[in-house]
C-alpha positions as CSV (number, residue, x, y, z in Angstrom):
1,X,75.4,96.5,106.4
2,X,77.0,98.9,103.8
3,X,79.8,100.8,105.4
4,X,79.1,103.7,102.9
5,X,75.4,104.1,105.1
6,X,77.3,104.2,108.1
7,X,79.7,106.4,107.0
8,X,76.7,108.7,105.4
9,X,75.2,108.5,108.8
10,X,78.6,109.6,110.7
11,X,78.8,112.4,108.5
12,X,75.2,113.6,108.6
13,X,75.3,113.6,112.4
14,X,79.0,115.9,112.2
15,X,77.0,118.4,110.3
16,X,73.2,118.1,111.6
17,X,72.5,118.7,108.2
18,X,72.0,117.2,104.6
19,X,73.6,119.8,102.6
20,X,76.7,119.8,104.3
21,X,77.2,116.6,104.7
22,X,76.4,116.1,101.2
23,X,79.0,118.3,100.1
24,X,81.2,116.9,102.1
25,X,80.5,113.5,100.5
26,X,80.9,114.8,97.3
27,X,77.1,113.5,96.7
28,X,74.0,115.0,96.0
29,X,71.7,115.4,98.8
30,X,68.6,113.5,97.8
31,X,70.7,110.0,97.4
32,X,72.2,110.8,100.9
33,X,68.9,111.1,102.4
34,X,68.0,108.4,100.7
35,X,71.0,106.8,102.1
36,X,70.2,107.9,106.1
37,X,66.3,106.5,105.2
38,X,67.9,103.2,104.3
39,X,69.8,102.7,107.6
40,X,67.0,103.5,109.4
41,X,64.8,101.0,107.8
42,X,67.6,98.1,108.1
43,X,67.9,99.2,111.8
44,X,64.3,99.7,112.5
45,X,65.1,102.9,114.5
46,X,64.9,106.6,113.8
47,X,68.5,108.4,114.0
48,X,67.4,111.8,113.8
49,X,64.8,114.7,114.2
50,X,64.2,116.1,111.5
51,X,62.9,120.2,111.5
52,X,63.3,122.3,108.5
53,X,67.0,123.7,109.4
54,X,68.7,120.8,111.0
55,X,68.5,117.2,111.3
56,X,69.5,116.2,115.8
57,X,70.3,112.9,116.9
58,X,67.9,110.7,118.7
59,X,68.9,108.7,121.9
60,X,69.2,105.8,119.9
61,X,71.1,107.8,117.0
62,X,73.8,108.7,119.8
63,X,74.2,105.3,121.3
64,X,75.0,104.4,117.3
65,X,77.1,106.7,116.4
66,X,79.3,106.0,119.5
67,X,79.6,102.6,118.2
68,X,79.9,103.4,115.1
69,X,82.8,106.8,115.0
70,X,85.6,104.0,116.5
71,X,84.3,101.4,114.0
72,X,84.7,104.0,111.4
73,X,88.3,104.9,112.9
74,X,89.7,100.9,112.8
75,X,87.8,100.6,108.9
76,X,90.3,103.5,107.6
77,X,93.2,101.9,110.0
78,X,93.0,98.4,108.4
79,X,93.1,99.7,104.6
80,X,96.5,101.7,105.4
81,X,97.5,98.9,107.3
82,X,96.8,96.5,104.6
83,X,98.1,98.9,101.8
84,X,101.9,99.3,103.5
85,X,102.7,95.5,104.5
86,X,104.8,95.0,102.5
87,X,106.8,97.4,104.1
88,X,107.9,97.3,107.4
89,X,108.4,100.3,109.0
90,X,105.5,102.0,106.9
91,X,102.0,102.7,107.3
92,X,100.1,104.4,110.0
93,X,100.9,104.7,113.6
94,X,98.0,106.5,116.0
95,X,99.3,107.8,119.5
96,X,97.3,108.9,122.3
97,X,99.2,111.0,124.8
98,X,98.8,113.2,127.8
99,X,100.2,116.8,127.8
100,X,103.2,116.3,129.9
101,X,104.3,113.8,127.0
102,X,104.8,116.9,124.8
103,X,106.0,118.9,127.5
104,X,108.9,116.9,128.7
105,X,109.7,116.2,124.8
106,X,109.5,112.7,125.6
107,X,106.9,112.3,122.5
108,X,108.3,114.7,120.3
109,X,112.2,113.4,120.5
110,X,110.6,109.8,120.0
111,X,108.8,110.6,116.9
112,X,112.3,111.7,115.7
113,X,114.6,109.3,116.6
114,X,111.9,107.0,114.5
115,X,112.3,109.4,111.8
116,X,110.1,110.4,109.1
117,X,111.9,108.4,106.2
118,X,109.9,105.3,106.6
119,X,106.9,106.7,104.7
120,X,105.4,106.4,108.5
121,X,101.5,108.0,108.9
122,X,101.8,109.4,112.6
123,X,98.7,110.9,114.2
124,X,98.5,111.9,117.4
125,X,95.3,112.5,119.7
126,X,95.6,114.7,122.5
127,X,93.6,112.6,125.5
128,X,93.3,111.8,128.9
129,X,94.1,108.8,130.1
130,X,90.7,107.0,130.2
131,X,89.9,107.9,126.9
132,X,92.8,106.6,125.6
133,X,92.5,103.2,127.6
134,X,88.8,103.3,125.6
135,X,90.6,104.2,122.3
136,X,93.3,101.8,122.8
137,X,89.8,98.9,123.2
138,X,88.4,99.9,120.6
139,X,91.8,99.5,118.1
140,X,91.4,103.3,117.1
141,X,94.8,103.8,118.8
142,X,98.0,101.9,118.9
143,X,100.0,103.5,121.8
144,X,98.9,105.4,124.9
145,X,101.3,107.9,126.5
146,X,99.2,108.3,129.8
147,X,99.8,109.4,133.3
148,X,97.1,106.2,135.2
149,X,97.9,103.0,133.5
150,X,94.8,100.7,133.5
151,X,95.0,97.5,136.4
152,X,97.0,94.7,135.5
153,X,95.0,92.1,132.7
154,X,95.8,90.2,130.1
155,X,95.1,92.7,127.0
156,X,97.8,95.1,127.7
157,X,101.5,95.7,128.1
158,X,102.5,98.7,130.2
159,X,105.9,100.4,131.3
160,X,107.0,103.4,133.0
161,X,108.4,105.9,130.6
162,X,109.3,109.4,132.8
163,X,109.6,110.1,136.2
164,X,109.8,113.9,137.0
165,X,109.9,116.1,139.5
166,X,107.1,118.8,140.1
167,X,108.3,122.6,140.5
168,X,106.3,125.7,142.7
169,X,105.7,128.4,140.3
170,X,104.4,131.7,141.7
171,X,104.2,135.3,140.7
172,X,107.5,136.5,140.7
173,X,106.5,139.6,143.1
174,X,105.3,137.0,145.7
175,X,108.0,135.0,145.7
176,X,109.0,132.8,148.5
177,X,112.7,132.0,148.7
178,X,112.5,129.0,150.7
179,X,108.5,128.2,151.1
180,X,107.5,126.4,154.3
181,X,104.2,124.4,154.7
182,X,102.9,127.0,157.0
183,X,103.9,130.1,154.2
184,X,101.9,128.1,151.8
185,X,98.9,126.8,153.5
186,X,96.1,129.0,152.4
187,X,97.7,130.5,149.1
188,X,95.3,131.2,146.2
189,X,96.1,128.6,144.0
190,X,95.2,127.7,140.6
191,X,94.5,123.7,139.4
192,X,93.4,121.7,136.9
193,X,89.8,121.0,136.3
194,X,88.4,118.4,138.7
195,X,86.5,116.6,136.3
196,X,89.0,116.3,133.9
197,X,91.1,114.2,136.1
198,X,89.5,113.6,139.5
199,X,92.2,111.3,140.7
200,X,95.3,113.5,139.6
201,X,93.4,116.3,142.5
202,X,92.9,114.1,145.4
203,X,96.6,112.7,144.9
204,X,97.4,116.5,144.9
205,X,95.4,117.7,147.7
206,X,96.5,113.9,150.1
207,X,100.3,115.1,148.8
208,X,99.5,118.6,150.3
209,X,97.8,117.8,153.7
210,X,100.6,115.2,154.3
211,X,103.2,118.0,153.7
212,X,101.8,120.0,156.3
213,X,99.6,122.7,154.4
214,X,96.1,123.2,152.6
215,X,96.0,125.2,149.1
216,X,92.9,127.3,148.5
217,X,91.9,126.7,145.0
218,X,90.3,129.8,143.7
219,X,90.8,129.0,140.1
220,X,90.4,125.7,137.6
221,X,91.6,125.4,134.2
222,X,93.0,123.3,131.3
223,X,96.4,122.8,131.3
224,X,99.6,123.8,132.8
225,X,99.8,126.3,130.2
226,X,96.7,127.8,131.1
227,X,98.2,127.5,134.7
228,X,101.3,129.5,134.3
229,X,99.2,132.6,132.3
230,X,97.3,133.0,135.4
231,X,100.6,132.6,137.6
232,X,101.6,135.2,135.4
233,X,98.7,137.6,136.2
234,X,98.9,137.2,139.6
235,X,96.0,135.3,140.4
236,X,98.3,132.2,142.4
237,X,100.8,129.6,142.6
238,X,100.5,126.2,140.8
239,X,102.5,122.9,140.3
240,X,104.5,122.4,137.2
241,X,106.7,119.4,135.9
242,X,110.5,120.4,135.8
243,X,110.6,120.6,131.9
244,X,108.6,123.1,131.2
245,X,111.2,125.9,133.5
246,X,112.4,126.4,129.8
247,X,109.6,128.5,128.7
248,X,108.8,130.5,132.1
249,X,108.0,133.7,131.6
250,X,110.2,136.3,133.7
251,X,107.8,137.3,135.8
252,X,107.0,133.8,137.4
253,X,109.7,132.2,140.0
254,X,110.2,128.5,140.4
255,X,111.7,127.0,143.6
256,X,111.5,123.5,144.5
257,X,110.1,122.0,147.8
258,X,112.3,119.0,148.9
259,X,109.7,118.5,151.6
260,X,107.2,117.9,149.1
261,X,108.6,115.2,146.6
262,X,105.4,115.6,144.3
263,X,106.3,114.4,140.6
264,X,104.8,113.1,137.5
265,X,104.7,109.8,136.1
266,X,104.4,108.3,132.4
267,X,103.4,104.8,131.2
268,X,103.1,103.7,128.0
269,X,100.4,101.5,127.2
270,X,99.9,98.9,124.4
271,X,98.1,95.9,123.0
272,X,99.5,92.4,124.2
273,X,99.2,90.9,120.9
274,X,100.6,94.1,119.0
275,X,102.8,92.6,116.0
276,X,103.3,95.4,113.4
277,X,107.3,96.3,113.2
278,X,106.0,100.1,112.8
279,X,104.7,99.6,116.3
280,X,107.6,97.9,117.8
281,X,109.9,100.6,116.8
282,X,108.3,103.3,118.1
283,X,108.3,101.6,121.3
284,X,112.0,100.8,120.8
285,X,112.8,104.6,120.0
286,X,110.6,104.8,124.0
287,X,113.5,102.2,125.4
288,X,110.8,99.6,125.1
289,X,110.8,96.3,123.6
């Protein structure tokens, strides 16, 4: 099968239309169609319905293109893999990582100790952990900065990176010097989504009942950033890790809850069989080896 089809194909369904993709392609759009109808008669399938505006995937066009976007991903790894290896700490490195890898500059201070001198290709992908276990199958990543390692098996190495204490952070005109279970059981509070980390939430709320109180959540959102804007506002108290007390604003209080020894954790996560030196020295620059 012709990657340039299945690229055509990846494109088309981006854009849900020929034109677009087309330009994008830098083709002509009666060769692309031409292209998609070619696909579909080596496959024997229809990818898309077609209406006069816009061109939808079909249930067997999404199972495809989920096979075929990491296929894609690895295709463009290997050629700037194969292009730099002749030099060593060259070529293209992809990291997946959770927020708190920013936030405690764990990531950031990594990707400079490697330094940017080595003609090094770094992209990162913002994920959760899951997704990058998924990503790191599938070869469309090399490293995963994540806070649930995967269970123990023989395709991956993984290591604890950061430990970190968790911090109260509350509206600065509700502040509680010296919080006790019983000031905070009950407390608006605001949390992540649940179903963007389902497991992070019951280890929250287990943490919370064993400590001796219950939070209400009355809000969900994305982040801890998002988090403190609303601590900000007034709308609750929230959880954040210890690193990010640098960029508080001044009318949020912190305090800490020795009571409550709630705290983050970070493992990074890679291939067994990983043997590219641009790999192994970003995992050196982790205190890896």
């Amino acid at each position: 099968m012709d990657i340039k089809l299945l690229r055509s194909f990846a494109t088309v369904a981006l854009f849900e239309h020929v034109g677009q993709a087309a330009e994008r392609l830098h083709i002509s759009q009666s060769p692309l169609s031409r292209q998609i109808q070619q696909l579909e008669s080596e496959l024997g399938i229809t990818l898309f319905h077609r209406d006069k505006k816009r061109l939808r995937l079909t249930e067997e066009g999404r199972k495809f293109l989920n096979e075929v976007t990491p296929f894609l991903q690895h295709h463009d790894r290997l050629k700037d893999y194969g292009r730099h290896l002749s030099h060593d700490y060259a070529g293209r490195l992809d990291i997946g990582y959770v927020e708190a890898a920013l936030h405690s500059r764990l990531l950031p201070e990594a990707i400079a100790q490697l330094g940017m001198g080595h003609e090094a290709d770094i992209r990162l992908h913002a994920m959760r952990s899951k997704q990058q276990i998924e990503h790191l199958k599938e070869r469309a990543i090399d490293l995963a900065l994540l806070h649930t390692p995967p269970e123990a098996n023989g395709m991956f190495c993984q290591e604890k990176v950061l430990t970190e204490h968790l911090l109260l952070a509350m509206p600065k005109e509700r502040r509680l010097a010296a919080p006790s279970p019983d000031d905070l059981n009950g407390q608006s509070w605001i949390a992540d989504q649940e179903n963007l980390n389902p497991t992070a939430r019951a280890r929250l709320l287990a943490a919370c009942q064993k400590g001796g109180f219950r939070p209400n959540i009355c809000l969900e959102v994305n982040g801890p950033l998002a988090a403190l804007a609303c601590v900000e506002a007034g709308l609750g108290f929230t959880f954040i890790q210890k690193s990010l007390a640098r960029i508080v604003p001044d009318n949020v209080a912190l305090v800490s809850l020795p009571w409550l020894p709630l705290e983050i954790t970070l493992f990074a996560v890679w291939r067994k069989e990983e043997t590219r030196p641009l790999t192994k020295r970003f995992l050196a620059t982790l205190g890896l080896h």
